[in-house]
C-alpha positions in Angstrom: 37.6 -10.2 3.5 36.1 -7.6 0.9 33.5 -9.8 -0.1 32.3 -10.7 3.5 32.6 -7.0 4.2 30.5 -6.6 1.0 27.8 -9.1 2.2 27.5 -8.1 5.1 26.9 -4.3 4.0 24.1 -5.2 1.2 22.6 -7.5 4.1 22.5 -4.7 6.2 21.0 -2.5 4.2 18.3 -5.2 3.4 17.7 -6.0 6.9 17.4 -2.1 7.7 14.6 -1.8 5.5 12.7 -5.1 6.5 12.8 -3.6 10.4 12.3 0.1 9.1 9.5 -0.2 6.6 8.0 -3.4 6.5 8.1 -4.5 10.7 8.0 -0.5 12.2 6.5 1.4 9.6 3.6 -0.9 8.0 3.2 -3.0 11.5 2.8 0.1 13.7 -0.1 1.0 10.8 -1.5 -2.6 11.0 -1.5 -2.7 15.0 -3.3 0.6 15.5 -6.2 -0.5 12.4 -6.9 -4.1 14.5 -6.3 -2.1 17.8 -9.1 -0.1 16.9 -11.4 -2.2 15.0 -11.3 -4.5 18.6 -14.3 -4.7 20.5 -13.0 -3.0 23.8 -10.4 -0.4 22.4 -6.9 -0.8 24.3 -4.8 2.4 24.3 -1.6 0.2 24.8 -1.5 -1.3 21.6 -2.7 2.1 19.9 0.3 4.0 21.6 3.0 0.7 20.4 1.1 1.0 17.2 2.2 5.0 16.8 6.0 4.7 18.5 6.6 2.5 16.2 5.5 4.3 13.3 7.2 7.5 15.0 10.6 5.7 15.3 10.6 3.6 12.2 13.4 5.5 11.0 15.5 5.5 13.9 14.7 1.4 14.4 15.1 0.6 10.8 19.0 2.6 11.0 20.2 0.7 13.7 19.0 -2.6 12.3 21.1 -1.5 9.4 24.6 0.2 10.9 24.6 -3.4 13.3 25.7 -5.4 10.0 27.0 -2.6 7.8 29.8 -1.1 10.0 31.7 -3.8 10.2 30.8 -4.7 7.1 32.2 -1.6 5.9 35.7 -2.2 8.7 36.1 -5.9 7.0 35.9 -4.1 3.6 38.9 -1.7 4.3 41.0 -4.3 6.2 44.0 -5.6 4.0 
């Protein structure tokens, strides 16, 4: 059980940063440049474009603590 507990924490982590960084952080950046390079501006995509950027941190967390809590409970468990 500690090495499924253990895979499942390092997985976690790794798909916290993917959703954090990569998918919020540098997609939110990415949506608001082709947002605003588009012929007829949309605000929509714009405003995505900056939650996401704005909530990177809180997304890419929650990605993480789904796999690495009970990652971290199979771990402990004896």
């Amino acid at each position: 059980m500690k090495a499924i507990g253990g895979i499942l924490v390092f997985v976690g982590i790794i798909v916290g940063l993917y959703v954090g960084v990569w998918w919020a952080f540098i997609g939110g950046i990415i949506q608001i440049i082709n947002a605003v390079k588009a012929t007829p501006v949309e605000a929509m995509p714009v405003a995505i474009g900056i939650a996401k950027i704005v909530f990177s941190g809180t997304l890419g967390f929650i990605a993480g603590a789904v796999l690495c809590i009970p990652g971290m409970f199979l771990a402990q468990y004896k």
